[in-house]
Rosetta silent file (secondary structure, phi, psi, omega in degrees, C-alpha in Angstrom):
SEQUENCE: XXXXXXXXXXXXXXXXXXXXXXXXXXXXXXXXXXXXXXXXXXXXXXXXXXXXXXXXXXXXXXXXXXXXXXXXXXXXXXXXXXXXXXXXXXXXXXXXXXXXXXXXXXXXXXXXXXXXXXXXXXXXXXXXXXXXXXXXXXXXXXXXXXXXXXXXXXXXXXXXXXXXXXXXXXXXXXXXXXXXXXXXXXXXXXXXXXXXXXXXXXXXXXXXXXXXXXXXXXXXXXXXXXXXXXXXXXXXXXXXXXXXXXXXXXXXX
SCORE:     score description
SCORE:     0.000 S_00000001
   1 L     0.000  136.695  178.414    6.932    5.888  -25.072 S_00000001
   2 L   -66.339  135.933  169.753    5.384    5.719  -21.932 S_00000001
   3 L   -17.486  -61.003 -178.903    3.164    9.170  -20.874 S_00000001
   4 L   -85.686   -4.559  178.012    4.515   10.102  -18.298 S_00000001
   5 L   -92.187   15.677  155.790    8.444    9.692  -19.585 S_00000001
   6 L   -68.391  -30.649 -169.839    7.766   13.046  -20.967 S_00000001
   7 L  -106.612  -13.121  169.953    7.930   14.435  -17.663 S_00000001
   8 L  -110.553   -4.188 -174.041   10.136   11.856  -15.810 S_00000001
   9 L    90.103  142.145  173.270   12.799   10.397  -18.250 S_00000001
  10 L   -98.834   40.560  161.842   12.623    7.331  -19.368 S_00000001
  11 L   -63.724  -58.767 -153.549   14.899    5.584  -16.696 S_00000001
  12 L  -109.280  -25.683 -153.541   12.001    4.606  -14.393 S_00000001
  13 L  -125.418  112.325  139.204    8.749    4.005  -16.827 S_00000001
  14 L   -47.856  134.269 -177.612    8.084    1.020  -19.026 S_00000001
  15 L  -104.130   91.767  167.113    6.146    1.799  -21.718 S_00000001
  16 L  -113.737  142.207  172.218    3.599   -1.163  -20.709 S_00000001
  17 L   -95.020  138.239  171.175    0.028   -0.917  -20.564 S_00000001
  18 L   -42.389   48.162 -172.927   -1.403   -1.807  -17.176 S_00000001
  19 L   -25.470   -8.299  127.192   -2.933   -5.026  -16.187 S_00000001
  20 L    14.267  108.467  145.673   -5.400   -2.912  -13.685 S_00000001
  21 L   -60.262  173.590 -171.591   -8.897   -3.046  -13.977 S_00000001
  22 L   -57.306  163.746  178.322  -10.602   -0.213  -15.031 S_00000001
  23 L    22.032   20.755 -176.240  -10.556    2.173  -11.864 S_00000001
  24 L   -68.130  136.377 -169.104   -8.476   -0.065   -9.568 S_00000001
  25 H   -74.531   -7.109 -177.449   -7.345    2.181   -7.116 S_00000001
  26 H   -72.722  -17.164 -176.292   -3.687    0.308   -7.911 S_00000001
  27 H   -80.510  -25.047 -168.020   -3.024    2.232  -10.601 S_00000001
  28 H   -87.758   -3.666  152.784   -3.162    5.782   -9.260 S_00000001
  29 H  -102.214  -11.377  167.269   -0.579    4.434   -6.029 S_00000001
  30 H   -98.229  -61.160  175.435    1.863    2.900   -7.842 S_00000001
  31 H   -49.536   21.168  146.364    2.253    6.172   -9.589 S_00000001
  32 H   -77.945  -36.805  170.175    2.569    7.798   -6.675 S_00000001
  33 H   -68.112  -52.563  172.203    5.365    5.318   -5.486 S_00000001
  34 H   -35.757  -44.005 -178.302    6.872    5.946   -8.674 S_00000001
  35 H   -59.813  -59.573 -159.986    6.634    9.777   -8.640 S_00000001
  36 H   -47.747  -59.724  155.573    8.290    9.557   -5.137 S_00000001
  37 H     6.738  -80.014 -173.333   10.926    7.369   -6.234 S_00000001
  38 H   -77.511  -31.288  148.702   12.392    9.170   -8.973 S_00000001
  39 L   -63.165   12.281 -173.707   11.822   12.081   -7.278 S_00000001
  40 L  -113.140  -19.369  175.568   13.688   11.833   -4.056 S_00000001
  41 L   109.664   27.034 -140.752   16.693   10.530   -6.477 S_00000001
  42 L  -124.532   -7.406 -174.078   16.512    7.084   -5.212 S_00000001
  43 L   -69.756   15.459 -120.293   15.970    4.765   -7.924 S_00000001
  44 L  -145.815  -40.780 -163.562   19.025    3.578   -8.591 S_00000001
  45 L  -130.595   18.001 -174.329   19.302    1.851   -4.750 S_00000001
  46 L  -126.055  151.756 -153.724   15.415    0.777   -4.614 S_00000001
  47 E  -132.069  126.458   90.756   14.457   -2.807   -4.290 S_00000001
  48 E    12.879   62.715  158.098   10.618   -3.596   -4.842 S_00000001
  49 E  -120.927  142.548 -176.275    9.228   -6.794   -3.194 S_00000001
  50 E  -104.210  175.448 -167.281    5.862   -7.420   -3.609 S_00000001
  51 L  -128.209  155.382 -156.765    3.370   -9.569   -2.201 S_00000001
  52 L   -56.650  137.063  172.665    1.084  -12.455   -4.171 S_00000001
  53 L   126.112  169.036 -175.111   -2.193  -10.541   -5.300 S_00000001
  54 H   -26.845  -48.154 -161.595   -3.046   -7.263   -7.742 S_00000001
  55 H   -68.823  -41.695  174.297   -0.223   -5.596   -6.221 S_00000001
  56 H   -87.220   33.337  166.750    2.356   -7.697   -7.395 S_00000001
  57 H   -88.938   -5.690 -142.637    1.839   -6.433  -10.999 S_00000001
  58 H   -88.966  -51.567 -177.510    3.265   -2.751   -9.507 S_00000001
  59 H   -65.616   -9.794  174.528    6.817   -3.580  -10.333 S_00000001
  60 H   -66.499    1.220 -175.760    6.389   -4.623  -13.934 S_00000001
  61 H   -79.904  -40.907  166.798    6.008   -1.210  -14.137 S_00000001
  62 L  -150.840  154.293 -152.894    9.178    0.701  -13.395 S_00000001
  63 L   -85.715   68.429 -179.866   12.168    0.160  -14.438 S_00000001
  64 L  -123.376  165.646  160.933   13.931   -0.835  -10.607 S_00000001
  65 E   -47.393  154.877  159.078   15.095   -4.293   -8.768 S_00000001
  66 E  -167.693  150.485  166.907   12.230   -6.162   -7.331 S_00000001
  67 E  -118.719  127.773 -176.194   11.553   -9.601   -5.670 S_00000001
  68 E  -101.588  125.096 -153.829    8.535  -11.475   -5.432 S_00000001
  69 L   -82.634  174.099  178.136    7.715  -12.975   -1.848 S_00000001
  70 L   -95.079  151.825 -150.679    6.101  -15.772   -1.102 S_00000001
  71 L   -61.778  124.495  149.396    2.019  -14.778   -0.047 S_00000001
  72 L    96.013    8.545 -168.251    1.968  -12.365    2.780 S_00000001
  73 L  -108.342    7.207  179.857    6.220  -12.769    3.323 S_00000001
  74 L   -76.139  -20.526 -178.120    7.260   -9.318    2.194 S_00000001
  75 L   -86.082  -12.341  163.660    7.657   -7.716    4.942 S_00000001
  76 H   -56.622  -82.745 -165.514   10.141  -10.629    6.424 S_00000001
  77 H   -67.126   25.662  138.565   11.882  -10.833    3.522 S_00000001
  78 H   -32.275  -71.010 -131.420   12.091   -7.344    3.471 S_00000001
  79 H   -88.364  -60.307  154.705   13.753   -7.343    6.884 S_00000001
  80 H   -11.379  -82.465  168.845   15.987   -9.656    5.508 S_00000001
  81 H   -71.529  -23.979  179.266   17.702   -7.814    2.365 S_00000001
  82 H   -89.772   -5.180  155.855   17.892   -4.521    4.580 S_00000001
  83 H   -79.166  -25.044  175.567   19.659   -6.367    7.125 S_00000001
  84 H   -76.418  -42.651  162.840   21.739   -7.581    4.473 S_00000001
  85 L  -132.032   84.848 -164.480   22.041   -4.162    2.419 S_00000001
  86 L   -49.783  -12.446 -174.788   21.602   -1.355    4.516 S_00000001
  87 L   -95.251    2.478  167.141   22.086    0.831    1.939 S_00000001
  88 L   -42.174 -156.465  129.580   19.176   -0.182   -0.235 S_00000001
  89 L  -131.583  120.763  161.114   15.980    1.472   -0.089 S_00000001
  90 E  -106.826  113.550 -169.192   13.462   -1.231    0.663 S_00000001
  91 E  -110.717  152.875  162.180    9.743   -1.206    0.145 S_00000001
  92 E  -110.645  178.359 -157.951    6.881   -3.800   -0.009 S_00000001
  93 E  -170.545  110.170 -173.289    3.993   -3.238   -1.770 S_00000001
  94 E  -141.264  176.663  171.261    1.056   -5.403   -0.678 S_00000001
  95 E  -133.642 -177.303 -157.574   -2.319   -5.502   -0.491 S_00000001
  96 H   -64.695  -38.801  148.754   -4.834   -5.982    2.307 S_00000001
  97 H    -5.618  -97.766  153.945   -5.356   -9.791    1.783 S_00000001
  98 H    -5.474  -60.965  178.973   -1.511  -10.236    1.517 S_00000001
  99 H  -108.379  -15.425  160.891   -0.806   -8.214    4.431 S_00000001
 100 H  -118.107   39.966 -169.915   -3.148   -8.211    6.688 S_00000001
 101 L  -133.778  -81.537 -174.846   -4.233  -11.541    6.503 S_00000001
 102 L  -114.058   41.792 -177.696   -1.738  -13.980    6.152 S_00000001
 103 L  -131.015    4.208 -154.709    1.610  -11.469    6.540 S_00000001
 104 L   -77.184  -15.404 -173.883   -0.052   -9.642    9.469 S_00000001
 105 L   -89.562 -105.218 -124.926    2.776  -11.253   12.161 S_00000001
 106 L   -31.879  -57.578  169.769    5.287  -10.521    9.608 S_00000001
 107 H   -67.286  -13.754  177.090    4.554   -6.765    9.194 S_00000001
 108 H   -90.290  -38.478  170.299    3.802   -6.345   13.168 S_00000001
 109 H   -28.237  -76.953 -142.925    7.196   -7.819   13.850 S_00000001
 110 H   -67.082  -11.429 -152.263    9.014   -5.996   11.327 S_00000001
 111 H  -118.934  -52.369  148.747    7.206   -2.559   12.522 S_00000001
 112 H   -44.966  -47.224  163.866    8.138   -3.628   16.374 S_00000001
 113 L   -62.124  -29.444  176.155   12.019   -3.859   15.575 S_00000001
 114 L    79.157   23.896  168.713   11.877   -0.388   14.376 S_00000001
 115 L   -61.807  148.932  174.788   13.504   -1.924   10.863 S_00000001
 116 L   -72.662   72.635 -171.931   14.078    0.754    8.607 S_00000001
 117 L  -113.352  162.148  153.386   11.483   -0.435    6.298 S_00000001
 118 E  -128.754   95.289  165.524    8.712    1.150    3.960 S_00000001
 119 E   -79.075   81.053 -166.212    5.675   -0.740    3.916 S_00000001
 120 E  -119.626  120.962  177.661    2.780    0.492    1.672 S_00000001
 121 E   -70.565  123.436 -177.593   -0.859   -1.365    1.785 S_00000001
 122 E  -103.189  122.576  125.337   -3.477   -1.289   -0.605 S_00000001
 123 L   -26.185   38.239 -152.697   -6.923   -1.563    0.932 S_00000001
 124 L  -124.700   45.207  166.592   -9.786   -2.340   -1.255 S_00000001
 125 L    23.141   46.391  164.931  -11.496   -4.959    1.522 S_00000001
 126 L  -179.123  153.529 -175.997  -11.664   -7.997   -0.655 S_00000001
 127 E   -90.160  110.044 -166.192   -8.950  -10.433   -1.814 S_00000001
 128 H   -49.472  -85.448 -145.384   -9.309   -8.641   -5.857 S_00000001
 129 H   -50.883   -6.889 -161.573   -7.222  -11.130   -7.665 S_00000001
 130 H  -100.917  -18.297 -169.397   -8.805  -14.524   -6.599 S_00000001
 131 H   131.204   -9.452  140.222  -12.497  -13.436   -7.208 S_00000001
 132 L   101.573   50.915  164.643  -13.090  -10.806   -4.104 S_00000001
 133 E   -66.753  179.114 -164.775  -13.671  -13.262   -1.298 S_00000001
 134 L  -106.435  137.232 -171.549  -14.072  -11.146    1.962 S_00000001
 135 L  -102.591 -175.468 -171.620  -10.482  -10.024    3.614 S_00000001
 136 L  -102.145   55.031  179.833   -9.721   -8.966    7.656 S_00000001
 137 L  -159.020  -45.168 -146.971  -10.633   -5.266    6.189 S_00000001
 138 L   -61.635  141.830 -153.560  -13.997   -6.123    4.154 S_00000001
 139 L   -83.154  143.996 -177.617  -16.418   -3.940    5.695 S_00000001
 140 L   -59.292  130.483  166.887  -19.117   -4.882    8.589 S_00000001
 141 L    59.866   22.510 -159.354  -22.686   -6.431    6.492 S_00000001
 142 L   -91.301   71.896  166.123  -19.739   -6.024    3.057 S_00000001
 143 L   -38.125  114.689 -162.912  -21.417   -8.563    0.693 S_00000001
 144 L  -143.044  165.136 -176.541  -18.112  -10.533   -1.017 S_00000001
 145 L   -58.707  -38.144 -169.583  -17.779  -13.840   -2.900 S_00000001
 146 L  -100.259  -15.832 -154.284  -17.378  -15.640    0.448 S_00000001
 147 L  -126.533   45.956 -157.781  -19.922  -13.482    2.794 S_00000001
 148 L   -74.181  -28.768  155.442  -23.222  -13.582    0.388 S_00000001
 149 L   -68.491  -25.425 -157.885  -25.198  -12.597    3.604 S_00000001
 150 L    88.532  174.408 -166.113  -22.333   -9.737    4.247 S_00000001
 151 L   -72.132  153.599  146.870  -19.915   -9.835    6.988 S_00000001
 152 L  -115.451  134.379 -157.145  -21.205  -10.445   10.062 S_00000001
 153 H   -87.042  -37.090  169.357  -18.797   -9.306   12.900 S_00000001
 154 H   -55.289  -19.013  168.482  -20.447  -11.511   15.503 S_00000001
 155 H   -92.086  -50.474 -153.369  -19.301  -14.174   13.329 S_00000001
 156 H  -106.124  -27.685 -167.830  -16.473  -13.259   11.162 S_00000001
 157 L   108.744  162.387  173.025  -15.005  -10.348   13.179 S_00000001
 158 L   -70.420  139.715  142.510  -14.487   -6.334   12.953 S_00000001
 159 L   -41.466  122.311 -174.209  -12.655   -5.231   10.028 S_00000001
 160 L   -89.058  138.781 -162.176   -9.042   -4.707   10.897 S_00000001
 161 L  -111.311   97.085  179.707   -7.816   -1.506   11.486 S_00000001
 162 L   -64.909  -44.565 -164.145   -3.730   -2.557   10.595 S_00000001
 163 L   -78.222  -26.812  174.691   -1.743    1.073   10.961 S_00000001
 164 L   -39.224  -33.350 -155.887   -4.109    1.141   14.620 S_00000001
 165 L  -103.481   16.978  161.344   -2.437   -2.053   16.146 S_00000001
 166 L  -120.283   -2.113 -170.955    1.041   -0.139   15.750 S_00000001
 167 L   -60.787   -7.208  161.246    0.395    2.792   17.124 S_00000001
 168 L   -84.548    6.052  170.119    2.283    1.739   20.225 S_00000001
 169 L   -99.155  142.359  176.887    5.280    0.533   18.853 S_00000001
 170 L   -44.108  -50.621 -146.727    8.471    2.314   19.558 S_00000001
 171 L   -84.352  -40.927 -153.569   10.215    1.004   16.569 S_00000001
 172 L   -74.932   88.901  150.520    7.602    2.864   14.438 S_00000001
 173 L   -43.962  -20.875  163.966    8.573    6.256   12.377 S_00000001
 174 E  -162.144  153.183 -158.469    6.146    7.098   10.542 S_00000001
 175 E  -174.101  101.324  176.702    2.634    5.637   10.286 S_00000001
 176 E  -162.612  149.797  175.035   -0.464    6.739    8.522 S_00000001
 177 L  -106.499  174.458  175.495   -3.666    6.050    6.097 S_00000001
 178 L  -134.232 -151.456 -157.000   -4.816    7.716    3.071 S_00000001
 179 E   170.740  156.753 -167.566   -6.916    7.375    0.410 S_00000001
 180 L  -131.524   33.465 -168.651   -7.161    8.200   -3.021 S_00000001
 181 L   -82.793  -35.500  161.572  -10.973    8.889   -3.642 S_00000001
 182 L  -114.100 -167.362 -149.914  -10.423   12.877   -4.830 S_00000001
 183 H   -91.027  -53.643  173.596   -7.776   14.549   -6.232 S_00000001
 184 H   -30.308  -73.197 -172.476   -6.638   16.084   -2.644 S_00000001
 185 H   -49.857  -85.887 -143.518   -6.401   12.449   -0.967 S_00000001
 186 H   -74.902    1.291  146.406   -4.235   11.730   -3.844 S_00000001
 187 H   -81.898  -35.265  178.397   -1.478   14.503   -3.033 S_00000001
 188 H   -49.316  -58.918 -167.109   -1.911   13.690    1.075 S_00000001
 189 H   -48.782  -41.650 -166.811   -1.144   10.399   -0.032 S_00000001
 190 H   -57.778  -31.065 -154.618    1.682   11.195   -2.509 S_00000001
 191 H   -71.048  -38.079  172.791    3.224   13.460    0.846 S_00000001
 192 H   -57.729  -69.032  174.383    2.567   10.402    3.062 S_00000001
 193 H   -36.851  -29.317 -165.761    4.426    7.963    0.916 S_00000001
 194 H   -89.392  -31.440 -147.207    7.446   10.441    0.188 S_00000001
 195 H  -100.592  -25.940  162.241    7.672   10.834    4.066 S_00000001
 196 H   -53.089  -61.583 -173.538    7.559    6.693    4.106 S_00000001
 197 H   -38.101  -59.010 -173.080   10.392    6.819    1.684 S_00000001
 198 H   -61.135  -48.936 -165.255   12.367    9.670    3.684 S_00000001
 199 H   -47.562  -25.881  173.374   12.006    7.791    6.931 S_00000001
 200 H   -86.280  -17.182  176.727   14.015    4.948    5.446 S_00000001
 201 H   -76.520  -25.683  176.446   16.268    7.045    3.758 S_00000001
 202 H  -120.633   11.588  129.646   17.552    9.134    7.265 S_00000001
 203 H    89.220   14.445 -160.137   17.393    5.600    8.826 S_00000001
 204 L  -105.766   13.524  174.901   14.669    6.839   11.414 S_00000001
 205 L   104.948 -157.913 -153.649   12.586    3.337   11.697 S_00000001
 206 L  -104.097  125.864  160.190    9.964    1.703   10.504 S_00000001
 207 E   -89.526  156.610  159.974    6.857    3.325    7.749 S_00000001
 208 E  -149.882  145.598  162.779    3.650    1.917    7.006 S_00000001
 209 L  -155.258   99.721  162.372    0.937    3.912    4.645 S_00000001
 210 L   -28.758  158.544  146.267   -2.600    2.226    4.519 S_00000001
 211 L  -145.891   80.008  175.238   -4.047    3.521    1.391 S_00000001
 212 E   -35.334   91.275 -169.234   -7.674    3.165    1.301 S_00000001
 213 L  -105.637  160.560  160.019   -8.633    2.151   -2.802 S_00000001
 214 L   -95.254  168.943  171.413  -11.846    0.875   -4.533 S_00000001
 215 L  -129.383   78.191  155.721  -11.799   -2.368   -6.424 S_00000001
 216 H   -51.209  -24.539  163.166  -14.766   -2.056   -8.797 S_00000001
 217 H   -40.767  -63.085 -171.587  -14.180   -5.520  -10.068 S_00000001
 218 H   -79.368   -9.534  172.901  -14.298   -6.959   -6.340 S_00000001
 219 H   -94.653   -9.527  176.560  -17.391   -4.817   -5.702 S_00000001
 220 L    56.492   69.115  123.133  -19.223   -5.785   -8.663 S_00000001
 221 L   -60.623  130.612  163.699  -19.478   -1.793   -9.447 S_00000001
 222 L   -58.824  156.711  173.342  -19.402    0.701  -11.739 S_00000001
 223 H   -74.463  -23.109  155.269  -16.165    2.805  -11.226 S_00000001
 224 H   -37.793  -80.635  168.616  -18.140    5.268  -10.533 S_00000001
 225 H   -42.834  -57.931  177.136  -20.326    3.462   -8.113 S_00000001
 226 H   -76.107  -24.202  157.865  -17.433    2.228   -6.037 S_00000001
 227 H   -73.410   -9.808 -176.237  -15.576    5.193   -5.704 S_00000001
 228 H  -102.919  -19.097  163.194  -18.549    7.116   -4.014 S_00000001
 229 H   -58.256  -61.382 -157.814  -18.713    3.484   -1.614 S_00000001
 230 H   -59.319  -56.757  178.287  -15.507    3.956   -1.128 S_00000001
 231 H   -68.995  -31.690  169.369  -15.554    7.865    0.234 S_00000001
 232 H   -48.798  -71.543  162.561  -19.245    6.904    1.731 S_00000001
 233 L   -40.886 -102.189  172.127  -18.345    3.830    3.420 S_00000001
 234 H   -55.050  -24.041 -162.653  -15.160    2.934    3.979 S_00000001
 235 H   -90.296   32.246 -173.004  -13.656    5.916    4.531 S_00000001
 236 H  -115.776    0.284 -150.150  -16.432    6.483    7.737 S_00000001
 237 L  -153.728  -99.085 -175.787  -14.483    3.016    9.376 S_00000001
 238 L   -81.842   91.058  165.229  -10.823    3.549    7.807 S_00000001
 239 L   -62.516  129.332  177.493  -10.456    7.140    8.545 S_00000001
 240 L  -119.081  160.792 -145.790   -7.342    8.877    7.312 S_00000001
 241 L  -154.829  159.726  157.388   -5.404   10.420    9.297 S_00000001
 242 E  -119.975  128.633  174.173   -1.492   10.151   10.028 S_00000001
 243 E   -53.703  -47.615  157.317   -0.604    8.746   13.277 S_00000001
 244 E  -135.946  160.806 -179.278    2.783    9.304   13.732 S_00000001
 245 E  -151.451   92.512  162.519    5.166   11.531   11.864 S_00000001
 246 L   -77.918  -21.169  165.954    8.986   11.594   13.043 S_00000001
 247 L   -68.699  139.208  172.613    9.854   12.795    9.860 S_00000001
 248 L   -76.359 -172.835  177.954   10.725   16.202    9.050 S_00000001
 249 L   -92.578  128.064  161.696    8.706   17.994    6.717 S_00000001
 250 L   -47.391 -177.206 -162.934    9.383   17.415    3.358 S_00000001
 251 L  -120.155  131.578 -137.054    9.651   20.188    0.794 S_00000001
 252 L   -62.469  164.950 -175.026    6.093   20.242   -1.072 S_00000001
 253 L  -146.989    0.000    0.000    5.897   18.430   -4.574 S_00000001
């Protein structure tokens, strides 16, 4: 039995062990999509699609629908089945590679239309699964498999700030990042994500929630090591904050 289907039933949890690395910030957000899930009552009507990369291991995970896009295509075909079944709940689940790399027109579209979408982004500024080449998030001077000097922004560009370049769309309901580096950042996160969730559920537009993770693996780190990078570093660049909130407030969890 899985751990956690003491306390959630074993309707949504596989009892699978986790194909993670050791301290990959993926494990501690897809439970959090998970808590939110079965807690808002929704599992039942929730569709998964993930995008090529770490991330699309999340659905092997719980026991819902899920589709796997083609790289960086989730948030189209997102756009797609919720135009098709409004009555889903539809999320992607991507990471920064994936989505802000070669999906980034997909997700600014879909976040301009004001689709009734949930969109949640893993951060950890290298593409993890390929070998941790440097991503449009990998950090200014960020040594990576591709950047062996470190990024250089005169060259390679600023690290892209993704929930930033929506803050002007119309379309957008709710829109913020997080982080999971202490135990706080991981309930602000879970509350951002349930408040992704609600916005698609009362039909109120388009979510995104950044989630700022480490990848000791892609950092060549201790877990240890990379999680104190992570709150040192990154989070001094991708601050988190939430940007917009059209949602009411949920009731605390």
């Amino acid at each position: 039995m899985h751990p956690l289907a003491a306390l959630y039933g074993e309707t949504l949890f596989y009892d699978k062990v986790f194909n993670y690395c050791p301290g990959c910030g993926h494990g501690i957000v897809t439970r959090l999509v998970a808590e939110n899930i079965e807690g808002l009552g929704i599992r039942g009507r929730t569709v998964s699609i993930v995008g090529i990369g770490c991330g699309g291991f999340s659905h092997h995970y719980m026991n819902i629908d899920a589709i796997e896009a083609m790289h960086g295509r989730a948030p189209a075909m997102g756009v797609g089945f919720k135009t098709a079944a409004p009555g889903n709940i539809v999320y992607t689940y991507q990471g920064d590679g994936d989505m802000s790399a070669i999906g980034l027109a997909e997700v600014l579209h879909a976040a301009n239309r004001g689709i009734s979408l949930t969109c949640i982004m893993i951060n950890n500024f290298v593409f993890g699964m390929t070998g941790g080449q440097m991503s449009p998030t990998s950090l200014s001077g960020q040594v990576t498999a591709t950047s062996p000097a470190g990024r250089d922004v005169n060259w390679q560009g600023f690290p892209l700030r993704v929930p930033e370049m929506m803050r002007g769309f119309s379309g957008v309901a709710f829109l913020a990042r997080e982080t999971v580096t202490t135990p706080r950042a991981i309930r602000r996160a879970k509350k951002s994500i349930q408040k992704a969730f609600l916005s698609q559920i009362n039909d109120l537009g388009f979510a995104l929630v950044e989630v700022v993770v480490p990848c000791p693996t892609g950092l060549k780190m201790s877990v240890a090591e990379a999680y104190k990078w992570c709150a040192d570093k990154a989070l001094a660049y991708f601050k988190p904050q939430v940007f917009i909130d059209k949602v009411e407030q949920p009731d605390a969890t």
